[in-house]
N, C-alpha and C positions, 0 to 999 in steps of 0.2 A: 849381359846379365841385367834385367830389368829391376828396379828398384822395388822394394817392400808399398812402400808409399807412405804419408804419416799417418803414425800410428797415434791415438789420443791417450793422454796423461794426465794421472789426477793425484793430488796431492788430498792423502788425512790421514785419521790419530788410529793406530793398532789400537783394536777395545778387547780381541782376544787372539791369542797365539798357542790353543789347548789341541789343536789338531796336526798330526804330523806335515811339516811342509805344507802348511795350511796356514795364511792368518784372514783374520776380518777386519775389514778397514772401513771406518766410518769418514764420509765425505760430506762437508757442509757447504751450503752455497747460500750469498742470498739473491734474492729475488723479488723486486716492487709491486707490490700488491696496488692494484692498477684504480678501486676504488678510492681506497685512503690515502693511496702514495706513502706506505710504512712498506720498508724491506722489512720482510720477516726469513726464517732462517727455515729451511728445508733440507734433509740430511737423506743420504742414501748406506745402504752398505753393500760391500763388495768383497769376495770372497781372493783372494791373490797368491801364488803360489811363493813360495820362500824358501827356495832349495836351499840351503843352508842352517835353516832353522834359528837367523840372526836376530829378528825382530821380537821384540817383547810389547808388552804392553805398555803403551801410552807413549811410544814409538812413532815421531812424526815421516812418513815412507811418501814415496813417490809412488806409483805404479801405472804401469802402462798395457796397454791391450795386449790382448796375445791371440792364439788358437782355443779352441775347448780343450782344457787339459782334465774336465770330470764336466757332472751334470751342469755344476752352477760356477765353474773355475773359471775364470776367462782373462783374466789379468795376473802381470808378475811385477815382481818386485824390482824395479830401476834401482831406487835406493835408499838409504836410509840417512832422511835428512837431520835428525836430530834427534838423538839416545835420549830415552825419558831418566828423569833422576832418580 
C-alpha cells in the first residue's frame, strides 16, 4: 500500500464558522520585503471543512490539505489548537 505522501499544514485564527461544516481560517505569514528589508505581514484565507461543527470564532485550528470537498473547500481540520475565550 503506497503512502499518501506529505500533506501541507497551516496553522490560523477561525474569523467565521456561519456555514454548516464550513469555517474560514485566516493565515498570516511574514515575508522580507527585499528593498527596505521590513518584514511586513501578508494573510491568506482558506475555506476548511469541520465535520463536527467544533471550531468557533477566534479559534486557533490547524488544517491540513485534503481532496476538493466543494468549489473552494480543499482543506480540513487536524485540530483545534487553542479554544478562543
Amino acid at each position: 500500500m503506497e503512502s499518501r505522501g506529505i500533506r501541507k499544514t497551516i496553522q490560523g485564527v477561525v474569523i467565521s464558522d456561519k456555514m454548516d461544516k464550513t469555517i474560514v481560517v485566516l493565515a498570516e505569514r511574514l515575508i522580507k520585503y527585499p528593498k527596505f528589508k521590513k518584514y511586513i505581514r501578508r494573510h491568506v484565507k482558506y475555506k476548511a471543512h469541520d465535520e463536527m461543527n467544533q471550531c468557533g470564532i477566534g479559534d486557533r485550528v490547524l488544517i491540513i490539505e485534503a481532496r476538493p470537498l466543494s468549489k473552494e473547500k480543499r482543506w480540513r481540520v487536524r485540530q483545534i489548537l487553542e479554544k478562543a475565550k
